[in-house]
C-alpha positions as a Markdown table, in Angstrom:
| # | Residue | x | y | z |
|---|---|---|---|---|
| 1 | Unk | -21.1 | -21.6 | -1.4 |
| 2 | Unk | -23.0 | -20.5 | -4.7 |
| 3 | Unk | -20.1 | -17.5 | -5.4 |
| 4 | Unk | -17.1 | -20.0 | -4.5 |
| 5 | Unk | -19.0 | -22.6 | -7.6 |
| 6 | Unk | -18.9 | -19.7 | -9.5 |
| 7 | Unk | -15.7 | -18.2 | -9.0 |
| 8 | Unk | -14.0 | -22.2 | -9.4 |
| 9 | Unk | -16.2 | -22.3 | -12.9 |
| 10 | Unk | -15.1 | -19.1 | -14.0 |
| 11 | Unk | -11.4 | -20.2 | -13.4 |
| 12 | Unk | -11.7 | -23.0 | -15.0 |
| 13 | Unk | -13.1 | -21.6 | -18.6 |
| 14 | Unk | -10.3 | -19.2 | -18.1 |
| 15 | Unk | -7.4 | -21.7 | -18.2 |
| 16 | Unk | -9.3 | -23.6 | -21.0 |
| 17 | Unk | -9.1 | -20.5 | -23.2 |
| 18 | Unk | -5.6 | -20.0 | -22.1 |
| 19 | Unk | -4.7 | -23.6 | -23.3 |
| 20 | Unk | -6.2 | -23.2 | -26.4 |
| 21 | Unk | -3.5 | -20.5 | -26.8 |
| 22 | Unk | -0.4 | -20.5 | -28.6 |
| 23 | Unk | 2.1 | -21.7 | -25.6 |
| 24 | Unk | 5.1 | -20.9 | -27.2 |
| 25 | Unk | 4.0 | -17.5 | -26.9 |
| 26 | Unk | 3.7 | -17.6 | -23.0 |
| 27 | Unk | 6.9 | -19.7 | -22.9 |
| 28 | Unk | 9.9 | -18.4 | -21.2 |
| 29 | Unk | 13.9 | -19.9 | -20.8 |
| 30 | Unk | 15.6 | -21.6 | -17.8 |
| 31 | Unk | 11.6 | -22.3 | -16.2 |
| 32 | Unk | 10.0 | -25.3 | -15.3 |
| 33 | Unk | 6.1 | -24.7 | -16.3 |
| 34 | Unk | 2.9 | -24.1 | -14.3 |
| 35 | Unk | 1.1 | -27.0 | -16.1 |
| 36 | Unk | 1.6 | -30.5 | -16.9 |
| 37 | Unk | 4.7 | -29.8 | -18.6 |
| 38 | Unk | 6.2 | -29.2 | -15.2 |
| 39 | Unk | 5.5 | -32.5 | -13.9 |
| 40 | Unk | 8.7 | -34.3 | -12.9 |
| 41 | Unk | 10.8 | -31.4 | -13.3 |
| 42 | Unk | 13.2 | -30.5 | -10.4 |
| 43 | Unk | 15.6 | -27.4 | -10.8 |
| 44 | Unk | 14.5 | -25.0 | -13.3 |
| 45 | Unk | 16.2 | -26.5 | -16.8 |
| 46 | Unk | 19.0 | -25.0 | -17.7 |
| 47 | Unk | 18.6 | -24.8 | -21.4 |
| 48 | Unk | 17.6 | -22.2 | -23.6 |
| 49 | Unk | 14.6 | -22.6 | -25.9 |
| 50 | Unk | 14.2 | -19.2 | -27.4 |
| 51 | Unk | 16.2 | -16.1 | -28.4 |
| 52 | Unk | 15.8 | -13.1 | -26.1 |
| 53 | Unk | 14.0 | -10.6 | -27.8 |
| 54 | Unk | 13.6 | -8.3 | -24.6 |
| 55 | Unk | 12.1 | -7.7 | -21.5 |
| 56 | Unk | 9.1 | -10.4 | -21.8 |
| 57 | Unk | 6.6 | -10.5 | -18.6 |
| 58 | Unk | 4.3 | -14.0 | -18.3 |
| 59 | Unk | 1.2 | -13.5 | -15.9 |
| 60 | Unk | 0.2 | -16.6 | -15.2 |
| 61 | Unk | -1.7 | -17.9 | -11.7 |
| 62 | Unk | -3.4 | -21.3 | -9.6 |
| 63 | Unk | -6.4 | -22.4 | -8.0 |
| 64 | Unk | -7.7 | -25.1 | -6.4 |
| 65 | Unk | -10.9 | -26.7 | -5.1 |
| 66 | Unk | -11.5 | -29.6 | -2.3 |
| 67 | Unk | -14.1 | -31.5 | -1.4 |
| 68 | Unk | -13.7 | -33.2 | 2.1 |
| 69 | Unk | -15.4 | -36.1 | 3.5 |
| 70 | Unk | -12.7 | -36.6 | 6.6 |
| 71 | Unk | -13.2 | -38.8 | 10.2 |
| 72 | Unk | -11.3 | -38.4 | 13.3 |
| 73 | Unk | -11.0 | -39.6 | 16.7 |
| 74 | Unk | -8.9 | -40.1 | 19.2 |
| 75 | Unk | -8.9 | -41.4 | 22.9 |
| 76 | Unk | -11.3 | -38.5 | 24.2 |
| 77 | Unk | -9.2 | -37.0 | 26.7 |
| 78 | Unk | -9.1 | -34.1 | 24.9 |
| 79 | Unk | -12.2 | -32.9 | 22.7 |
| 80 | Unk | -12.0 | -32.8 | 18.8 |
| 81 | Unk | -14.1 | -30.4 | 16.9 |
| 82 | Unk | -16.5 | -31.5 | 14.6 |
| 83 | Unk | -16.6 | -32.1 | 11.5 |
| 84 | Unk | -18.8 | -33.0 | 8.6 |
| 85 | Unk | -18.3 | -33.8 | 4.7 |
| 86 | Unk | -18.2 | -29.9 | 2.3 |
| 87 | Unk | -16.6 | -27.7 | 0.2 |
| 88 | Unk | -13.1 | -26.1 | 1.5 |
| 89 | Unk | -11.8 | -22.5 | 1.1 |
| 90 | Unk | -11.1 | -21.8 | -2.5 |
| 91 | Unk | -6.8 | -20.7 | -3.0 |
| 92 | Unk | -5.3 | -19.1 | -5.6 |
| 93 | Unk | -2.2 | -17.8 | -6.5 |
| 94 | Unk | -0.5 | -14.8 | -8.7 |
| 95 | Unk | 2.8 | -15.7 | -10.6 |
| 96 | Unk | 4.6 | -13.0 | -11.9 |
| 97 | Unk | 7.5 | -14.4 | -14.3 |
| 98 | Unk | 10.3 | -11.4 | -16.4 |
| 99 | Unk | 12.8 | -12.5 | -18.9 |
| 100 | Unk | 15.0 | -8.9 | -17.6 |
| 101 | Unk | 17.8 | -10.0 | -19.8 |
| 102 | Unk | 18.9 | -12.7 | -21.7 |
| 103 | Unk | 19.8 | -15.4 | -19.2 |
| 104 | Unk | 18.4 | -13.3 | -16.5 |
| 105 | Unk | 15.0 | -14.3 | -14.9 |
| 106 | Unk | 12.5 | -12.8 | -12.3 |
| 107 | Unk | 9.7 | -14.5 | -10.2 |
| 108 | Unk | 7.3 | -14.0 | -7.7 |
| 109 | Unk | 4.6 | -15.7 | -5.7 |
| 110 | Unk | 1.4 | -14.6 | -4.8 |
| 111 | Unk | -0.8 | -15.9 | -2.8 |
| 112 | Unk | -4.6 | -14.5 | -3.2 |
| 113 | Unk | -6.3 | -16.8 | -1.0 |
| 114 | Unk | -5.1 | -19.1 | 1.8 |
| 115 | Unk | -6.2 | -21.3 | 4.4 |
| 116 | Unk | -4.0 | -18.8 | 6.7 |
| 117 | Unk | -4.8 | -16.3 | 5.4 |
| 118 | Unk | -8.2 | -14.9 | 3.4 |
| 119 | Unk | -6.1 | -12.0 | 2.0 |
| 120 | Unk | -3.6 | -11.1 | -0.3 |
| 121 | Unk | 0.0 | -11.2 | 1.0 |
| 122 | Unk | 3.5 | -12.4 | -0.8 |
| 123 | Unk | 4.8 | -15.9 | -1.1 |
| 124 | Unk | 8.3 | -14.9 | -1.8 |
| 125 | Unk | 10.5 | -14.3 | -5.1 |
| 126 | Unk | 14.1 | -14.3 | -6.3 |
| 127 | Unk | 16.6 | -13.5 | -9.1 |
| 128 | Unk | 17.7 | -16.4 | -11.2 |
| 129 | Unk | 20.9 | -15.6 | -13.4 |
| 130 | Unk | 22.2 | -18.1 | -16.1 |
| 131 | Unk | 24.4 | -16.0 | -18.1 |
| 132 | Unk | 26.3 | -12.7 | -17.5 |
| 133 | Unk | 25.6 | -10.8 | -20.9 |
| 134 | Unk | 24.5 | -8.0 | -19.1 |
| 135 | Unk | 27.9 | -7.5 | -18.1 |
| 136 | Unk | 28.9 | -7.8 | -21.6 |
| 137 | Unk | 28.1 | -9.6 | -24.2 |
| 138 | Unk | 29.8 | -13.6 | -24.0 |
| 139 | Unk | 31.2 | -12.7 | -20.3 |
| 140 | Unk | 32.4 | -16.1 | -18.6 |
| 141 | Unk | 30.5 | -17.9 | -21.3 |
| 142 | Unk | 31.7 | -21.1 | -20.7 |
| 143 | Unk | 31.3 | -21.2 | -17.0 |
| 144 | Unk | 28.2 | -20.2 | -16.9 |
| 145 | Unk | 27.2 | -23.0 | -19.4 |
| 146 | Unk | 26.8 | -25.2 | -16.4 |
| 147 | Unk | 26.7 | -22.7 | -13.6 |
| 148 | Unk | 22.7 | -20.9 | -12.3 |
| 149 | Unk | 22.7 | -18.3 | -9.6 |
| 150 | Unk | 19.6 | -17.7 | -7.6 |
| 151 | Unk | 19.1 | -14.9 | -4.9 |
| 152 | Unk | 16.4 | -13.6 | -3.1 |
| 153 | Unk | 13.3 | -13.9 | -0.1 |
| 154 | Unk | 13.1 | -17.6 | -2.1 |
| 155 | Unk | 12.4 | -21.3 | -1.3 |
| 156 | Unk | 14.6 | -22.5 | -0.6 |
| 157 | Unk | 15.7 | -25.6 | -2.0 |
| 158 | Unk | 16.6 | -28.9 | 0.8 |
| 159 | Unk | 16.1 | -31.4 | -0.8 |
| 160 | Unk | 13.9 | -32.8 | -3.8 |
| 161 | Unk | 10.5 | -33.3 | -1.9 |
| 162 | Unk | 9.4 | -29.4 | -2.3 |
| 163 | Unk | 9.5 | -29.6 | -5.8 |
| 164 | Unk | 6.3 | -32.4 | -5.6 |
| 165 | Unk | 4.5 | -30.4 | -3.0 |
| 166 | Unk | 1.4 | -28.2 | -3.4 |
| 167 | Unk | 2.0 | -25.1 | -2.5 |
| 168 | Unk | -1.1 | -23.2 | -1.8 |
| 169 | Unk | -2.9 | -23.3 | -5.2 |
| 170 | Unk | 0.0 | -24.7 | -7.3 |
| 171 | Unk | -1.1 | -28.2 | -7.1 |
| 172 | Unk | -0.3 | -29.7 | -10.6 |
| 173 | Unk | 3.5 | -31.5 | -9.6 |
| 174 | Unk | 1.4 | -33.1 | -6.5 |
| 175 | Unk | 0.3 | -36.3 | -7.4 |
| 176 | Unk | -1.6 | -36.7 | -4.3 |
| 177 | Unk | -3.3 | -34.4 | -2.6 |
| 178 | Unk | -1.7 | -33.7 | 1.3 |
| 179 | Unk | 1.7 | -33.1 | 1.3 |
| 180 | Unk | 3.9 | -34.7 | 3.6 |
| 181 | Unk | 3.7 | -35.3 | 7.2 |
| 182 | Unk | 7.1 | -33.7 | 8.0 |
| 183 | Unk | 6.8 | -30.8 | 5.1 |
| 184 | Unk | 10.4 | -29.4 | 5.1 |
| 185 | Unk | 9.5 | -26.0 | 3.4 |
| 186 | Unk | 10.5 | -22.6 | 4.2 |
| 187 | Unk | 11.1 | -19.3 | 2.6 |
| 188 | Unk | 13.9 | -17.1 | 3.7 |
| 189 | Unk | 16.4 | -14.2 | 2.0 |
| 190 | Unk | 20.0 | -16.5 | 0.9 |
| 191 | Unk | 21.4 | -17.1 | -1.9 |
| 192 | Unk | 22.4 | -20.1 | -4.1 |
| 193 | Unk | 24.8 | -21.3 | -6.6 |
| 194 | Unk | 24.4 | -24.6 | -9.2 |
| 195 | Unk | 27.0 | -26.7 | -11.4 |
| 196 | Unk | 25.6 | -28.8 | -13.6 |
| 197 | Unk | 27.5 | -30.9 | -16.3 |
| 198 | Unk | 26.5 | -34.3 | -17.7 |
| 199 | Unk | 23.6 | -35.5 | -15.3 |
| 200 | Unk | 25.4 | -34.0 | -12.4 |
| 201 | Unk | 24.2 | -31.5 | -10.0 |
| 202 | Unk | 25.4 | -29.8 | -7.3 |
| 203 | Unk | 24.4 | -26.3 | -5.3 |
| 204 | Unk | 25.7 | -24.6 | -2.0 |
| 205 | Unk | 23.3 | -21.7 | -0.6 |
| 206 | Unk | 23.4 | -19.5 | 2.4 |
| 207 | Unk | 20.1 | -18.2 | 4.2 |
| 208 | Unk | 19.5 | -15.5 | 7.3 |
| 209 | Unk | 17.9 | -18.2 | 8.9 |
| 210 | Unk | 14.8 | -15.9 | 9.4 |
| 211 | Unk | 11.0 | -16.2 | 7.6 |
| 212 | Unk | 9.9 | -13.3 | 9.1 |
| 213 | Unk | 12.6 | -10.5 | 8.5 |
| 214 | Unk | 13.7 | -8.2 | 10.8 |
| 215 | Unk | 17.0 | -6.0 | 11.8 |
| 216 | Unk | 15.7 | -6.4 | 15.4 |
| 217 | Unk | 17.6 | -8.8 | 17.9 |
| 218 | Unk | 20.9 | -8.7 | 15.6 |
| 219 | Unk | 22.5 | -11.6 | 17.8 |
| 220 | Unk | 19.6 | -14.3 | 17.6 |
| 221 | Unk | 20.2 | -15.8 | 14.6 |
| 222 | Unk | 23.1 | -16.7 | 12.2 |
| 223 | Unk | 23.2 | -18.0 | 8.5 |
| 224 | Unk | 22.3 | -21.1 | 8.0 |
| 225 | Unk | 23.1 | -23.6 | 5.1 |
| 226 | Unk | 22.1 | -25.8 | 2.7 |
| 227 | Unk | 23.7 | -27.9 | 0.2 |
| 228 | Unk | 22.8 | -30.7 | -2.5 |
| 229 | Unk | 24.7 | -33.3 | -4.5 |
| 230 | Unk | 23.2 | -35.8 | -7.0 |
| 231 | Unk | 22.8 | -37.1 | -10.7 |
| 232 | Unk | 20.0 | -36.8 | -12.7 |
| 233 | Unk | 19.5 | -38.3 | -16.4 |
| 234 | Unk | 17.5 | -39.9 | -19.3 |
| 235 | Unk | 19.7 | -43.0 | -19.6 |
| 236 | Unk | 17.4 | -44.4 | -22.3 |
| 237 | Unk | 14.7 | -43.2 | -24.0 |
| 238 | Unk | 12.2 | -45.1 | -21.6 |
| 239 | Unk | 14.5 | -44.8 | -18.3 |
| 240 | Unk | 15.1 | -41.6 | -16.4 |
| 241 | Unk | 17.1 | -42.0 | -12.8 |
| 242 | Unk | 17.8 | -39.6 | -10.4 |
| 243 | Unk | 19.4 | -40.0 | -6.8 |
| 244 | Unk | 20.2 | -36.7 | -4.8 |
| 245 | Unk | 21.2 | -36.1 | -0.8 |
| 246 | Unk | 20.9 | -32.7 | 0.8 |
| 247 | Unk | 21.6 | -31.2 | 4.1 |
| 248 | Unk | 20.1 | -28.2 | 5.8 |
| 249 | Unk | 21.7 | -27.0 | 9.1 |
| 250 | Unk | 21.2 | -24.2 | 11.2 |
| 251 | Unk | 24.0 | -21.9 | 12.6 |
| 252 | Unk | 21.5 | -19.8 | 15.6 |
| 253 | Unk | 18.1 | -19.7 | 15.2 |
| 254 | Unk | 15.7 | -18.8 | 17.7 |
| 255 | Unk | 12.9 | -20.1 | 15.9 |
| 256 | Unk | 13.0 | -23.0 | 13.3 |
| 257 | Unk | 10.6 | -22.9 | 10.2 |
| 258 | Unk | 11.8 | -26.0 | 8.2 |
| 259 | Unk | 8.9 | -27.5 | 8.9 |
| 260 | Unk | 6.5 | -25.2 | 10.0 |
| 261 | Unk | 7.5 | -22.7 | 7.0 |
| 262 | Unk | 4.3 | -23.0 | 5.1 |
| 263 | Unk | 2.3 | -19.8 | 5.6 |
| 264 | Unk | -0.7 | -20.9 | 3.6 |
| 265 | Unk | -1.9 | -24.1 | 5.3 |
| 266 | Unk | -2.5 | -27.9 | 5.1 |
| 267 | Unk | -5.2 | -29.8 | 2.6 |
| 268 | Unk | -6.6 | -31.6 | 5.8 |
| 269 | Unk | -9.1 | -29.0 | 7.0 |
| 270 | Unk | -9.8 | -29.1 | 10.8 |
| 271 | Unk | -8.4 | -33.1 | 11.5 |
| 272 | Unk | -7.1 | -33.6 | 15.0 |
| 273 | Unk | -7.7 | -29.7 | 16.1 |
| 274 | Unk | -10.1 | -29.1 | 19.4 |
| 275 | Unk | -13.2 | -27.5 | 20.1 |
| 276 | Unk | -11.3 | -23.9 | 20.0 |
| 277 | Unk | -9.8 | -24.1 | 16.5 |
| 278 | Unk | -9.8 | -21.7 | 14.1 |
| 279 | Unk | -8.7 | -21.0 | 10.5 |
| 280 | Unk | -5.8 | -18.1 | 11.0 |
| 281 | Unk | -4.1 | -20.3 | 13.6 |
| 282 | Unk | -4.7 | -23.9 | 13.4 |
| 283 | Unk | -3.7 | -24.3 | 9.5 |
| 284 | Unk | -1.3 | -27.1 | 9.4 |
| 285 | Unk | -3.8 | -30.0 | 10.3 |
| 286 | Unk | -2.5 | -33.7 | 9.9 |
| 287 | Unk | 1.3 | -31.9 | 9.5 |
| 288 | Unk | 3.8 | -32.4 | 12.5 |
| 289 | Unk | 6.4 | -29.9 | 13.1 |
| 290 | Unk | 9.2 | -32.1 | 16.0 |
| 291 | Unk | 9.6 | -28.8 | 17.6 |
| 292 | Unk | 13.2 | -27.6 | 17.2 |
| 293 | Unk | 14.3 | -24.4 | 18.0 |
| 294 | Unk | 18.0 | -23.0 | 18.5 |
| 295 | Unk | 20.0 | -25.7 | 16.3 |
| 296 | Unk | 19.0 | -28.0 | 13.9 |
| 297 | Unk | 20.6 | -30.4 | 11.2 |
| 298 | Unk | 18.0 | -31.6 | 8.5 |
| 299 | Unk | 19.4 | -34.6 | 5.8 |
| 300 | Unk | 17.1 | -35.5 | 3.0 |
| 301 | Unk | 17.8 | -38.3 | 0.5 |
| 302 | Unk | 15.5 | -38.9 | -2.6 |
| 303 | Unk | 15.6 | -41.5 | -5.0 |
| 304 | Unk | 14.0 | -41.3 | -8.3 |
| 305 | Unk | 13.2 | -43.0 | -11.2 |
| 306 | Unk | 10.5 | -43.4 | -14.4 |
| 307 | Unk | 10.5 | -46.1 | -16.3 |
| 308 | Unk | 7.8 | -45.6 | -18.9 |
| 309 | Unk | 4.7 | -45.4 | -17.1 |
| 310 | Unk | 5.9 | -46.5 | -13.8 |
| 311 | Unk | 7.6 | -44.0 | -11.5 |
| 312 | Unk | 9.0 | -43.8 | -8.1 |
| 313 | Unk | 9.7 | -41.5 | -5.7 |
| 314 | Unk | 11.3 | -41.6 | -2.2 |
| 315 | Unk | 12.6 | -39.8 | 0.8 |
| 316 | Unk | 14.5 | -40.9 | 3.8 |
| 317 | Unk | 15.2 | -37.9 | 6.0 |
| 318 | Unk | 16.9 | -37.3 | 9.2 |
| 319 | Unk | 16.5 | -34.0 | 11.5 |
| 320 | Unk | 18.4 | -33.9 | 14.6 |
| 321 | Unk | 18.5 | -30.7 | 16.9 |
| 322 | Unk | 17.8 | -29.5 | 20.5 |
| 323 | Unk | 14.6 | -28.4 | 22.1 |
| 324 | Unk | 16.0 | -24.9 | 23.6 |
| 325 | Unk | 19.1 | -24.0 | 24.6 |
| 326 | Unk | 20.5 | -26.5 | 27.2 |
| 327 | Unk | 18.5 | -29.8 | 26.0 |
| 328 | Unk | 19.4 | -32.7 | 24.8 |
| 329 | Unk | 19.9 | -33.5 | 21.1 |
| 330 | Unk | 16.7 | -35.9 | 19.7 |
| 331 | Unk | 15.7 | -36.7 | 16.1 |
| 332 | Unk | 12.9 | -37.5 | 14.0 |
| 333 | Unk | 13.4 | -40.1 | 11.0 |
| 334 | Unk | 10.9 | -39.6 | 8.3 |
| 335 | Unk | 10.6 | -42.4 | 5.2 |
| 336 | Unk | 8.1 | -41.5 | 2.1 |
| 337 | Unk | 7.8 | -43.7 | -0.9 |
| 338 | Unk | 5.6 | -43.0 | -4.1 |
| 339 | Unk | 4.9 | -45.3 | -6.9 |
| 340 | Unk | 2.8 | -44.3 | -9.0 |
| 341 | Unk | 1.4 | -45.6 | -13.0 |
| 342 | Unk | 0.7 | -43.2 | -15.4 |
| 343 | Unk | -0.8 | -44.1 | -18.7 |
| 344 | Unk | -3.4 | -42.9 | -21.7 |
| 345 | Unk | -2.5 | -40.6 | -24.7 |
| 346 | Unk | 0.0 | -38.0 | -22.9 |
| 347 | Unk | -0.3 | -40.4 | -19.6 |
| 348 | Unk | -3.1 | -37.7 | -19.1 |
| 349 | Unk | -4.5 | -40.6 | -16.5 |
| 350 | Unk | -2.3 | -41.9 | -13.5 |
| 351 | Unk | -3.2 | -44.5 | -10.5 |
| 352 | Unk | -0.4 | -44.5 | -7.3 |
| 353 | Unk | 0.0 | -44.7 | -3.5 |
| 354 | Unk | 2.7 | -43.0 | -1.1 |
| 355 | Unk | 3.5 | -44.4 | 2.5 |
| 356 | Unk | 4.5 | -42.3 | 5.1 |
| 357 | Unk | 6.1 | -42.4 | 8.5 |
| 358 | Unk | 7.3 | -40.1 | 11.1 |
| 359 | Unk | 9.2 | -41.5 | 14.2 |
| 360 | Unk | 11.0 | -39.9 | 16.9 |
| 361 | Unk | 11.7 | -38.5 | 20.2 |
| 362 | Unk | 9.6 | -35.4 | 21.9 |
| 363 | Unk | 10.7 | -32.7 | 23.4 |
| 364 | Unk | 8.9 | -34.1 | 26.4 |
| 365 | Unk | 11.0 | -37.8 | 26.2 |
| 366 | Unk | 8.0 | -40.1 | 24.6 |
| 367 | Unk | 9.2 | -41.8 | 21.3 |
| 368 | Unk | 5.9 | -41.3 | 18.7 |
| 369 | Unk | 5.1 | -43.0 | 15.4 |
| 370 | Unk | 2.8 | -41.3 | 12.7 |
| 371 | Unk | 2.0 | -43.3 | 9.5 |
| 372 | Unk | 0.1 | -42.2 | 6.7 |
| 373 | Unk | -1.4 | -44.3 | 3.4 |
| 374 | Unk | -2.4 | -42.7 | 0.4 |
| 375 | Unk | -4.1 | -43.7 | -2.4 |
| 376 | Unk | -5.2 | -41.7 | -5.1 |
| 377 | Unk | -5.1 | -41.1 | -9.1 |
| 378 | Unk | -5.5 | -38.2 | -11.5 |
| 379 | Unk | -7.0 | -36.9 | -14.7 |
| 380 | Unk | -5.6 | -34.3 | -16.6 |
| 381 | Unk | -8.1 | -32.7 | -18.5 |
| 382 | Unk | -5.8 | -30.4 | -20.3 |
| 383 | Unk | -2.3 | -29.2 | -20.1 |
| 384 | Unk | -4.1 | -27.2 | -17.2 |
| 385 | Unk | -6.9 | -28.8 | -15.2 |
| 386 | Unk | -6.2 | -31.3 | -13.3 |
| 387 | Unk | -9.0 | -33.5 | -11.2 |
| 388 | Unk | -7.7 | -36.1 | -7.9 |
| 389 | Unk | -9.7 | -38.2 | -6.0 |
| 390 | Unk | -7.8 | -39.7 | -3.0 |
| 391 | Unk | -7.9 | -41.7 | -0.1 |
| 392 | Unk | -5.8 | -41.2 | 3.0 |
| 393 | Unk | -5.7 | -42.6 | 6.7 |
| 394 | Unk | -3.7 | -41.6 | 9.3 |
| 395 | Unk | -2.6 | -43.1 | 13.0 |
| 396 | Unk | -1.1 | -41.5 | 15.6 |
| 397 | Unk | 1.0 | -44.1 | 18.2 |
| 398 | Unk | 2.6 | -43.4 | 21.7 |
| 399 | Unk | 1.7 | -39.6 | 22.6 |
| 400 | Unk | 1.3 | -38.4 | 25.9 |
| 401 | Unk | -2.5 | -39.7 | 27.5 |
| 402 | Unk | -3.3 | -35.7 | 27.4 |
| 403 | Unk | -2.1 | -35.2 | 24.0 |
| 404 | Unk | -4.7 | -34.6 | 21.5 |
| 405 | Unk | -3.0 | -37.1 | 19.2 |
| 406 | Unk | -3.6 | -39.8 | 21.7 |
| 407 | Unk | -4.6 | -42.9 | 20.1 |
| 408 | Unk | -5.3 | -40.5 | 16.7 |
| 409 | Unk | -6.7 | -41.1 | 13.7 |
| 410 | Unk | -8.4 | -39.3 | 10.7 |
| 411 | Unk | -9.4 | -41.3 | 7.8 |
| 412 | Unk | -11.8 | -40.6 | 4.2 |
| 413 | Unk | -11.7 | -39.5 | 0.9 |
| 414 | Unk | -10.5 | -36.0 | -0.7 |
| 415 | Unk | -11.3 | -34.9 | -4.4 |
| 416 | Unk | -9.4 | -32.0 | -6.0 |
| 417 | Unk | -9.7 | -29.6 | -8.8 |
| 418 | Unk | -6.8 | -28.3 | -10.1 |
| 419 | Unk | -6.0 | -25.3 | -12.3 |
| 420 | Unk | -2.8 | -23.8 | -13.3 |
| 421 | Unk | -1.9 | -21.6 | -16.3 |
């Protein structure tokens, strides 16, 4: 325990001599920052802020510290391991940003330390291109005014919920401090391609459908697809709105990761697991994955909207899809809503809740409710640190008498530090 204090201290005079940096000189085009400045930003901006004065590599990196003080219980027919109030694993990330070209971007993700996994192993990157210049100089200028390109082993991007998520160490856009119970992520090799003009957005991508990649079993899996459509802008100077809808549908798959893609594990250490859990396998505690596998169809709709201090964010989202081949179709409905205040000089302080709900069918016929409340605030003590404190309590309703949900619950008080740079 006395090296992980040590190793979070360190970090965190680290990113305070970073911020007292220049950040212009650490700033790059068509990003959406690390720090607070990346708060309530979706898509990657697609203006320019600088000229390109050549190839221009940002190292910049995460890390996070919880301390837990979690209950649980459920109906005792199956045992739940125990667990007490302490420090979790420290995670961190490396973020590799390159301006290539001008209008031509690189990143990649990667994850130090995980819940999943203790070593080092890669998140995932891609290619971003917002103008052709490389091709020569002014090429298809004014399309590509409104038009991104993005290609690579990437997240990919269903809907506008990811973009709020922690992921691993990155946990600065996260207001609170678990991410959803249905976390529709996932990283696999595709393509996509935005328009954006006046406020409105749209992007079609293709992906192989595949996490893990592989040129065995050629026949098992087909492309799959995903789309968005929606408008986002500052109206006034106090009122920002945006409203988007996206789908995510599988053409073959014989295994689903949309909501089992995240490789580096849940905030919730341990909550509902048995006796025999352990770190490298049990890492998506308090998450619930319905269980699709062979076709799935995934629709996401998100609301959102700031009004000064106040903000809102919400998600209703549908997945529909078959248990193997030669099952019957069943859904899951999952409905999330934020509101949060933020407020002080920079709203460097914010207060907020989320609700969250998970209904459906499983594969085994019972229809199951999960509902989860939140509430939590923030302190940014720079552009770069950020400290939670939250409290969360979840039931589980209408799982099987030998399910270890049965009659569920975990319930208590998480507090987060947050660094990003």
């Amino acid at each position: 325990m006395k090296n992980v204090f040590q190793y979070f201290v360190v970090l965190m005079l680290a990113a305070l001599g970073l911020n007292a940096q220049a950040q212009g000189d650490r700033d790059l085009n068509y990003y959406r920052f690390p720090d607070k400045r990346g708060i309530n930003v979706f898509e990657a901006p697609k203006d320019t802020v600088t000229e390109f004065d050549g190839v221009k590599v940002r190292i910049g990196g995460s890390s996070t510290l919880q301390f837990q003080a979690l209950d649980h219980e459920n109906s005792g027919s199956v045992e739940l391991i125990e667990i007490g109030d302490n420090f979790n694993l420290a995670t961190a990330n490396l973020d590799l940003d390159v301006a290539l070209y001008d209008g031509v971007r690189m990143h990649l993700r990667t994850y130090l330390s995980s819940r999943h996994h203790t070593e080092t192993y890669v998140k995932g990157g891609y290619f971003q291109i917002d103008k052709l210049d490389f091709i020569r100089e002014g090429f298809m200028e004014d399309l590509m005014r409104n038009v991104t390109l993005r290609i690579g082993h990437m997240e990919n991007n269903y809907g506008d919920a990811h973009f709020r998520r922690t992921d691993n160490a990155q946990a600065m856009y996260n207001p609170f401090v678990g991410n959803l119970i249905m976390d529709g992520f996932t990283t696999e090799v595709g393509g996509e391609v935005y328009f954006r003009k006046n406020g409105f957005i749209s992007m079609v991508g293709l992906t192989n459908g595949k996490l893990n990649q592989s040129v065995t079993n050629p026949g098992s899996t087909k492309a799959s697809f995903v789309a968005k459509l929606g408008f986002d802008d500052q109206l006034s100077e106090d009122f920002r709105l945006r409203l988007t809808g996206s789908i995510y549908s599988t053409g073959k798959a014989n295994r689903i990761y949309l909501y089992s893609g995240d490789r580096a594990g849940s905030r919730y250490y341990y909550v509902m697991e048995n006796t025999e859990a352990r770190a490298s396998s049990d890492f998506r505690s308090g998450r619930f994955n319905p269980g699709f596998s062979g076709e799935l169809t995934s629709l996401m709709i998100n609301p959102f909207f700031k009004y000064k201090g106040l903000e809102f964010f919400g998600v209703y989202e549908n997945a529909s899809g078959k248990s193997g081949e030669g099952t019957e179709s069943r859904s899951f409905n999952q409905i999330a809503g934020e509101l949060l205040y933020r407020f002080g000089k920079n709203e460097n302080f914010y207060i907020g809740t989320r609700y969250n709900t998970v209904s459906g069918e499983l594969a085994s016929g019972e229809d199951v409710d999960i509902s989860r409340l939140q509430l939590g605030g923030g302190w940014f003590m720079t552009k770069n640190i950020l400290a939670k404190l939250e409290y969360v309590n979840q039931t589980y309703d209408g799982f099987p008498s030998d399910d270890i949900l049965n009659e569920g619950k975990f319930s208590g008080l998480m507090l987060e530090a947050a660094i990003s740079f």
